[in-house]
C-alpha positions as CSV (number, residue, x, y, z in Angstrom):
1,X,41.7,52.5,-48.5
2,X,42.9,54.7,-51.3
3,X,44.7,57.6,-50.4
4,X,43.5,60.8,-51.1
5,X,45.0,64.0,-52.5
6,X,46.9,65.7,-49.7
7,X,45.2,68.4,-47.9
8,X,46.6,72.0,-47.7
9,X,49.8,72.7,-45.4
10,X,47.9,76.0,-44.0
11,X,44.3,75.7,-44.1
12,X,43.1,75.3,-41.0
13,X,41.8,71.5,-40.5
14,X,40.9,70.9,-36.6
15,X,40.1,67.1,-36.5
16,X,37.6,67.4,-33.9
17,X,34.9,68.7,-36.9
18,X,35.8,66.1,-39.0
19,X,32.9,63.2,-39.5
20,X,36.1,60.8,-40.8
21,X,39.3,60.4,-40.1
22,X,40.8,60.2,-43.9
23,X,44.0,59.2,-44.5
24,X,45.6,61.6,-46.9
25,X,49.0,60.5,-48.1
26,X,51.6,57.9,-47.8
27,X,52.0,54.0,-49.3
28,X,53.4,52.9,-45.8
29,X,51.5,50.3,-44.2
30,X,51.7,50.2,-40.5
31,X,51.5,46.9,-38.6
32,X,48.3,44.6,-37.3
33,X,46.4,45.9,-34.6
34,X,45.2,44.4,-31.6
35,X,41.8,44.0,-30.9
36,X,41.0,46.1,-27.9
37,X,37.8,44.8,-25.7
38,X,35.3,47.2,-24.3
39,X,35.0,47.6,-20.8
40,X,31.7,48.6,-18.8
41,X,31.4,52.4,-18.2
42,X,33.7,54.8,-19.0
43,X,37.3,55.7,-17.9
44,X,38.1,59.6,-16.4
45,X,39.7,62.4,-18.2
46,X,43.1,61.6,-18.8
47,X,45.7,64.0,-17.3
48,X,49.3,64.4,-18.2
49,X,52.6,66.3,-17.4
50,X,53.2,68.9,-20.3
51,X,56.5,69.5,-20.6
52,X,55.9,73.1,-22.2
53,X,54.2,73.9,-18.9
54,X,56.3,71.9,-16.7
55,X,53.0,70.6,-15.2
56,X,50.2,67.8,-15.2
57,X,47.1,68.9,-16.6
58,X,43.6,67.7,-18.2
59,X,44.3,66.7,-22.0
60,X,41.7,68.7,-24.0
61,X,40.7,66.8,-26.5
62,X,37.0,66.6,-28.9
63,X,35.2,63.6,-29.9
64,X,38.0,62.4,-32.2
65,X,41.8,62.9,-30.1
66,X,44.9,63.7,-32.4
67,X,48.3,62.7,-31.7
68,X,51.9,63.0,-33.6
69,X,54.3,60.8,-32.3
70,X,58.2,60.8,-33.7
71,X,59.1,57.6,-35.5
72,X,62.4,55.9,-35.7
73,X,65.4,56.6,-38.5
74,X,65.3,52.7,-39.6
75,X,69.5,52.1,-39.3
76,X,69.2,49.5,-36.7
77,X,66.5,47.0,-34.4
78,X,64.8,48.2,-32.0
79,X,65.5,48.4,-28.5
80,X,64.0,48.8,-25.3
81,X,64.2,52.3,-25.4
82,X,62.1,52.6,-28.2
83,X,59.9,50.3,-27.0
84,X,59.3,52.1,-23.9
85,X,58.6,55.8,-25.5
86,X,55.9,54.1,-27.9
87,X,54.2,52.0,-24.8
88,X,54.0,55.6,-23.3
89,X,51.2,56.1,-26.3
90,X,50.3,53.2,-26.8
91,X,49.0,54.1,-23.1
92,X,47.5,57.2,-23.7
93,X,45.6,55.3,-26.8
94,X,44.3,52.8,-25.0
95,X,43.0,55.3,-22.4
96,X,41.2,57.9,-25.1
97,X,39.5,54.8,-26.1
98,X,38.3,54.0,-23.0
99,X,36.7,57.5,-22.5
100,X,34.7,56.8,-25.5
101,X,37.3,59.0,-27.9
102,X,38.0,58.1,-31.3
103,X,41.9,58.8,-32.2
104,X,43.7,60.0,-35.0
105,X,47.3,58.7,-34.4
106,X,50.2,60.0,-37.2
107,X,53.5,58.7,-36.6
108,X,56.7,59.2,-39.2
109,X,59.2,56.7,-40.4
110,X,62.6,59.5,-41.1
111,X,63.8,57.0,-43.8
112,X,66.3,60.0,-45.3
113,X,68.9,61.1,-42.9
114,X,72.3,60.8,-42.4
115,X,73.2,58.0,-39.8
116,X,71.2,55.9,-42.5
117,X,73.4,56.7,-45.2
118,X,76.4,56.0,-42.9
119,X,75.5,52.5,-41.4
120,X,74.2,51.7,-45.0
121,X,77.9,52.6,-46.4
122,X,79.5,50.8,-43.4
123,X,77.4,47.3,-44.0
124,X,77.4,48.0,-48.1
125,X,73.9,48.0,-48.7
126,X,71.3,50.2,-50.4
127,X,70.2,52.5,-47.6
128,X,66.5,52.4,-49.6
129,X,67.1,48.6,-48.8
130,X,68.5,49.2,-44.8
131,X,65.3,51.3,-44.5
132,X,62.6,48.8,-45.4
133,X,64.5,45.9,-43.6
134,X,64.5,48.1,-40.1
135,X,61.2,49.4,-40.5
136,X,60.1,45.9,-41.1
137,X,61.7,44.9,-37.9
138,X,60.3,47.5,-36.0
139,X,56.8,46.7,-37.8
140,X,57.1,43.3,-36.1
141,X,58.4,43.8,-32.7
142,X,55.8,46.7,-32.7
143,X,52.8,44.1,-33.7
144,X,54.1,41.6,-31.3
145,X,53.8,43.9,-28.3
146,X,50.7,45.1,-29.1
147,X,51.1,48.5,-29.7
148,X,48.3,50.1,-31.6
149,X,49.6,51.5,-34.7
150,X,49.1,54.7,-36.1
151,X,46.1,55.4,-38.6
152,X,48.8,57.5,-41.2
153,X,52.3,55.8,-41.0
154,X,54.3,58.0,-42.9
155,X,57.3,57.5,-44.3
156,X,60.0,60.9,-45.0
157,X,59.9,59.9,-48.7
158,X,56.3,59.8,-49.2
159,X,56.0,63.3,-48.3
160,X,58.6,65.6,-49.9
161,X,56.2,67.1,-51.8
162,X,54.3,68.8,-48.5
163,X,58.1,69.8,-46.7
164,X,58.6,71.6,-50.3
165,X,55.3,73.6,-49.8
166,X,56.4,74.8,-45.9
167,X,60.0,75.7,-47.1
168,X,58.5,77.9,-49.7
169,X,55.7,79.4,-46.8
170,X,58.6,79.8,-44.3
171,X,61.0,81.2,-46.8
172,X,57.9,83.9,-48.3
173,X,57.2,85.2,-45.2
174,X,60.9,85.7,-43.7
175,X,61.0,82.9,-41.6
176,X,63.7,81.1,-43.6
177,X,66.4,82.1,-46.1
178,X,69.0,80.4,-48.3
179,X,72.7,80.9,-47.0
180,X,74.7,82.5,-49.5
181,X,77.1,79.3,-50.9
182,X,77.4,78.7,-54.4
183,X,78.3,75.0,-53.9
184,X,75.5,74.1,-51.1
185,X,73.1,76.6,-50.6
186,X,70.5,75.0,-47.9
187,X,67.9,76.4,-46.8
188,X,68.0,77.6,-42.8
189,X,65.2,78.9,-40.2
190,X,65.3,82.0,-38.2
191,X,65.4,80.5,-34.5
192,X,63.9,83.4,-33.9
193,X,61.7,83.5,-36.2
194,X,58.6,83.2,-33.6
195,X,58.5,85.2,-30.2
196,X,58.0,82.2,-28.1
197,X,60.4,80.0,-29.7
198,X,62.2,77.9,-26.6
199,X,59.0,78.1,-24.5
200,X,58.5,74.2,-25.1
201,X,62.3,73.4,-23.6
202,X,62.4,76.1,-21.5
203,X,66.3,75.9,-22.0
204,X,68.8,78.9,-22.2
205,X,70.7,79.7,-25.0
206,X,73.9,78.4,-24.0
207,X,72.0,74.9,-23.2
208,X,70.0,75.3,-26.7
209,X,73.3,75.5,-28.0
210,X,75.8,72.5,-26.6
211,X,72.1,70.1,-27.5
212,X,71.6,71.5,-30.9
213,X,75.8,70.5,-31.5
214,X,75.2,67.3,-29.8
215,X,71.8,66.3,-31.7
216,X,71.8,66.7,-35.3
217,X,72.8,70.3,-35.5
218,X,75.1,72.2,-37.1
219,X,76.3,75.6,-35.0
220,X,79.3,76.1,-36.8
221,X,77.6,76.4,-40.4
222,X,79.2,79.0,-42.3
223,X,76.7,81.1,-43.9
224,X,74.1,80.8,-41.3
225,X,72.3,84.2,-39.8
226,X,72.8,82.0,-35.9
227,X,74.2,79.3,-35.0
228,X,71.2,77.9,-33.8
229,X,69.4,78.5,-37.3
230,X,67.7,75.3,-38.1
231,X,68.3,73.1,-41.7
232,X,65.4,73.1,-43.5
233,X,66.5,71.7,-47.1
234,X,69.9,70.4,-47.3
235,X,71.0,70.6,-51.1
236,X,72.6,68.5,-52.9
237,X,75.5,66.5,-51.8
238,X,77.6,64.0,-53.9
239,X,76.5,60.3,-53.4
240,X,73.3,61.4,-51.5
241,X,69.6,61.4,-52.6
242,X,67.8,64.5,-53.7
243,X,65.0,65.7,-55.2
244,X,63.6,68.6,-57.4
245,X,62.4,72.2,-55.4
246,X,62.1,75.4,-56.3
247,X,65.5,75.9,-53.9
248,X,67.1,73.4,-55.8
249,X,68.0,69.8,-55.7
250,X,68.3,68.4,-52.2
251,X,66.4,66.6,-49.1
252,X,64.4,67.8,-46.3
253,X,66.0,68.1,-43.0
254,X,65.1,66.7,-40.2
255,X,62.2,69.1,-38.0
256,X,61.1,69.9,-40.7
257,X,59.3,66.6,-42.2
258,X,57.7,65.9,-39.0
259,X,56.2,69.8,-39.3
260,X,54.9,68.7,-42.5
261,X,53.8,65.7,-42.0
262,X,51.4,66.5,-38.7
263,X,49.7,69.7,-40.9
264,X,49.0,67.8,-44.1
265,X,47.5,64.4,-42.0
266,X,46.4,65.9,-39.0
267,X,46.1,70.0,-39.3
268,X,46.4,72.3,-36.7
269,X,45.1,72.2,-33.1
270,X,47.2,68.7,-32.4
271,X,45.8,67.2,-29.0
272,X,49.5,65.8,-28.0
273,X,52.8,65.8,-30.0
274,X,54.9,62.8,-28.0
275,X,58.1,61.2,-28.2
276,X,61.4,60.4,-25.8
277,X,62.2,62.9,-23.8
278,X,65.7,63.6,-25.7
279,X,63.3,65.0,-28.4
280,X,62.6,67.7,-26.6
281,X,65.3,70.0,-27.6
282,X,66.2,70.6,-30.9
283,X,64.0,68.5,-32.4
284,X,60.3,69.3,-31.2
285,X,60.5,72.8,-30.5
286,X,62.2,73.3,-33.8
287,X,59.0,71.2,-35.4
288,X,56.4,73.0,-33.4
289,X,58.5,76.5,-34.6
290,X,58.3,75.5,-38.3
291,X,54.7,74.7,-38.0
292,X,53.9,77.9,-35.7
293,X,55.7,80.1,-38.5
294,X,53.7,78.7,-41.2
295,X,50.0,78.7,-39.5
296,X,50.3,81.8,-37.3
297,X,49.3,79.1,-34.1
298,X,50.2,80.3,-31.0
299,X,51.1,77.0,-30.1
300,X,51.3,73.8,-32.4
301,X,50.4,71.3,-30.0
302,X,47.9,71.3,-26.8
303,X,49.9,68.7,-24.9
304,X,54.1,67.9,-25.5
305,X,54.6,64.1,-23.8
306,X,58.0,62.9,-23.4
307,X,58.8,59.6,-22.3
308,X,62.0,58.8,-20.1
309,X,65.6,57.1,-21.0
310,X,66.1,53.3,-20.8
311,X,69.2,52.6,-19.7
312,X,71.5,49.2,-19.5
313,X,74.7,48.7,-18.0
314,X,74.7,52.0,-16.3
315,X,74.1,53.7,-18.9
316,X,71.4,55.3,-21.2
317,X,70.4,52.9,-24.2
318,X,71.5,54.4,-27.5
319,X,72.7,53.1,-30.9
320,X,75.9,55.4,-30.8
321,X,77.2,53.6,-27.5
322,X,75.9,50.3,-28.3
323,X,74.6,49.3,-25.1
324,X,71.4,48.1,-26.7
325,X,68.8,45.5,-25.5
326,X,67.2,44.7,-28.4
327,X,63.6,43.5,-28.5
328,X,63.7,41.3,-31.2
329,X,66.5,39.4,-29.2
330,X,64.1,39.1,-26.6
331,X,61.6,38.0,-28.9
332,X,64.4,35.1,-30.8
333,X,65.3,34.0,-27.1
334,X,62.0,32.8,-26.0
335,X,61.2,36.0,-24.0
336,X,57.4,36.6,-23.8
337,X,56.5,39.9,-25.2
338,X,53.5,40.3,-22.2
339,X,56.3,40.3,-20.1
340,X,58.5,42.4,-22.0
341,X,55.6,45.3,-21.6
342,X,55.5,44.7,-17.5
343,X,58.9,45.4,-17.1
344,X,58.9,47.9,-19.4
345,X,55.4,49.3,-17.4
346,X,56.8,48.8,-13.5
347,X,58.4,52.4,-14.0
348,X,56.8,55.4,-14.4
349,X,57.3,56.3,-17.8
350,X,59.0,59.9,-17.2
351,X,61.2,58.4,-15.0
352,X,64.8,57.3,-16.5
353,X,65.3,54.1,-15.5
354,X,67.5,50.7,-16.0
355,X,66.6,47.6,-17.7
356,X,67.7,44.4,-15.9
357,X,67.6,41.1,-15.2
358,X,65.7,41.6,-12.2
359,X,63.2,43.9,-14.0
360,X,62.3,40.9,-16.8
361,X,62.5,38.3,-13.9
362,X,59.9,39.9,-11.5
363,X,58.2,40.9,-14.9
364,X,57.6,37.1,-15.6
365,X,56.6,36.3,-12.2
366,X,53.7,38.9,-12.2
367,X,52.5,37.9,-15.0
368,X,51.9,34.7,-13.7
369,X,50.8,35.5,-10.9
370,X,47.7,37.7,-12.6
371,X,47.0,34.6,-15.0
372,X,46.8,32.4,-12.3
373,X,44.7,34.5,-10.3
374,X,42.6,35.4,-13.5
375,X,42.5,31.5,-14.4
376,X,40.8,30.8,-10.7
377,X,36.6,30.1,-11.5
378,X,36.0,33.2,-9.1
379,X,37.5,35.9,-7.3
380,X,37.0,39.2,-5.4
381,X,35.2,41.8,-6.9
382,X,36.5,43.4,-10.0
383,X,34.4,46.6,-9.7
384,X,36.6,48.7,-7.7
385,X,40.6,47.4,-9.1
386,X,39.1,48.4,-12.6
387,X,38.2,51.6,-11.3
388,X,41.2,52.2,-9.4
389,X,43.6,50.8,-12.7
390,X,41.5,53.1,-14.7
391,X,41.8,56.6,-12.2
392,X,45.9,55.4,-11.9
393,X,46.2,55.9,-15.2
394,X,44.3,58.6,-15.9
395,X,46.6,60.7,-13.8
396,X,49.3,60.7,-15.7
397,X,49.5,57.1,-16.8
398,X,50.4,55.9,-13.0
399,X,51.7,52.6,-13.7
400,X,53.5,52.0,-10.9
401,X,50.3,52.6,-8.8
402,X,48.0,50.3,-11.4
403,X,50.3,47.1,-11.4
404,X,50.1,47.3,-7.7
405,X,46.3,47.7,-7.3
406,X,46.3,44.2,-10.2
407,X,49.0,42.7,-7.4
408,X,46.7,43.2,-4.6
409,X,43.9,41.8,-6.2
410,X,45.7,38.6,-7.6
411,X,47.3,37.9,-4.2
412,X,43.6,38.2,-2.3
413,X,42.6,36.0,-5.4
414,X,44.7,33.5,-4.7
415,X,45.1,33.4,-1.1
416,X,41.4,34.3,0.1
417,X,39.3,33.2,-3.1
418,X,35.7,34.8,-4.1
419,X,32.2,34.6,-5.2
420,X,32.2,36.5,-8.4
421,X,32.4,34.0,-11.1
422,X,32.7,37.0,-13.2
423,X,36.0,39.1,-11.4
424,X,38.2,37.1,-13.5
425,X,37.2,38.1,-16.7
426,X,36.4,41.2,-16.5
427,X,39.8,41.7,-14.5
428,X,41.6,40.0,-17.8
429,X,39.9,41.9,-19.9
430,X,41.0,45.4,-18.1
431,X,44.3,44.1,-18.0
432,X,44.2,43.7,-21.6
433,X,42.0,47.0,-22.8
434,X,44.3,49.5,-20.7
435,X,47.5,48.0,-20.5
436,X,47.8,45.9,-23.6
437,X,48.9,42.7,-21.6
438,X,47.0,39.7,-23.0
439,X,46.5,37.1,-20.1
């Protein structure tokens, strides 16, 4: 499809009145998608914990659902921790599309950024050429475990243009200014620049604070109006790539370019903004501020998702430490990717939790199990484990509870038999449409 011209930053564009979902801007492809069988009926309203309200509610959604997920800065492979935040929704997808929802999905690729630049010095290559290579790799290990990919894959570079035009809104209408430094003068945002800015965290200041030093922030900024002010355009630096603005030379920061890149692809009223749950301070309550400032929304997003931490060797999984399990390594030694989304789906996906050996072992041996129950030329009725799987999920994408009701139905299976010639596939088939596990 050809792209078209990119819509307006502020007009108001709510995607449940639009008759097509257009993509607007971007070269980035994203990766193959599945194909997703139909089931009979209709699955419930989904439900899901909103960490804004510190609660699980109904997701409100129109015919056509909208949701922004966070991409990846493409200096390294993927590992399970990825993995697991976009299985979280690749979830909640799979479960708008069994309500009978069309979705608009938007998920960025922050291909500018400093850790990129660093690893890129470190291995001396081109970070343009570190970039594609990652985003490649995550491209593939994303296709192979049949995560639906987003309809507008967006890389940072493909839309300076639109982080340009919000920088000028928030810096017309007070929201932003332009510290006073001759040599470097970036571009900052008021923290308080909306009333209700921390009402997504729910943090203090003093906890705003020690996670904006630890996460990309820079407190200690001379120049700034607060130490929690926000980098909106970071100008010019020796050895680092810029581009033209009205501000002068320079590169978007980081909140910023996911602000931008929701309004111009999706507009406002955004069904869900997602991502891990270390996202959840500075980085999307600083993009939902940016994007509240501009619009004059209340709120940016109807529903903030936030997956849990993998962790591995007793610790969280993170590039900095190094602990990583990586799922193209997974991939190279022979493990299945099916089984790499069980173990991945046997914890509750808000829950931080440990990747093992034991989780991949009893991973493989379930998935087993459901073939060979699913291979059988009849088994117990399918009717009410697909209704159960489907209500599990629903409320707040229940895993734990679904895999169980798919246990209990292999293990009759194969101990006690059936008569329904049909359970099997329609059980495969459920197994496949809402959990993305090909049998």
């Amino acid at each position: 499809m050809e792209s078209a011209a990119p819509a307006s930053l502020f007009k108001h564009t709510p995607v449940r009145e639009e008759p097509e979902i257009v993509s607007r801007v971007g070269a980035m492809q994203s990766w193959s998608a599945p194909v997703v069988p139909e089931l009979p009926g209709r699955g419930p309203e989904l439900r899901l914990y909103d960490s804004a309200d510190r609660q699980v509610r109904p997701v409100s959604t129109g015919e056509t659902a909208s949701m922004y997920v966070c991409g990846i800065t493409p200096y390294d492979a993927t590992h399970l921790g990825h993995a697991a935040t976009y299985l979280t929704f690749d979830l909640v997808y799979r479960q708008w599309l069994d309500s009978g929802r069309r979705v608009h999905y938007v998920q960025n690729v922050t291909d500018v950024d400093d850790p990129l630049f660093e690893r890129a010095a470190r291995d001396g290559i081109d970070w343009r050429d570190l970039g594609a290579r990652e985003t490649q790799l995550f491209r593939d290990d994303m296709s192979a475990l049949r995560v639906l990919p987003p309809h507008d894959y967006v890389a940072a570079t493909d839309a300076i243009d639109e982080v340009i035009e919000l920088v000028e809104k928030l810096i017309a209408s007070g929201a932003a200014y332009v510290v006073d430094d001759p040599q470097y003068p970036d571009v900052y945002f008021h923290a308080d620049a909306t009333v209700q800015f921390g009402y997504e965290s729910g943090y203090d200041r003093d906890t705003m604070l020690r996670l904006f030093g630890e996460r990309g922030g820079d407190p200690d900024r001379a120049g700034k109006a607060d130490p929690l002010d926000a980098l909106l355009w970071r100008a010019e630096r020796p050895d680092e790539p810029s581009w033209p603005s009205p501000f002068g030379p320079g590169r978007p920061g980081w909140h910023v370019e996911c602000a931008a890149i929701a309004l111009t692809r999706i507009g406002t009223g955004l069904d869900v903004q997602g991502g891990g749950s270390d996202l959840i301070f500075p980085h999307h309550e600083f993009s939902a501020a940016h994007a509240e400032s501009a619009t004059g929304e209340r709120r940016f997003a109807r529903h903030y998702v936030h997956a849990g931490m993998i962790g591995w060797d007793g610790h969280k999984m993170s590039k900095s430490r190094g602990n990583l399990v990586l799922a193209s390594r997974l991939r190279a030694d022979g493990v299945e990717p099916s089984a790499i989304r069980l173990g991945l789906l046997a914890g509750h996906y808000r829950t931080d939790r440990f990747w093992t050996d034991g989780v991949l072992d009893d991973a493989r041996a379930r998935l087993a199990r459901w073939r060979e129950a699913t291979a059988l030329p009849a088994g117990p009725d399918a009717g009410d484990v697909i209704a159960r799987v489907r209500r599990y999920l629903a409320d707040d994408l229940d895993t734990p509870k679904a895999l169980a009701a798919l246990d209990a139905w292999a293990t009759d299976a194969l101990t006690y038999g059936g008569h329904d010639t049909e359970a099997p596939r329609l059980v495969a088939t459920a197994v496949d449409a809402l959990l993305g596990v090909a049998l």
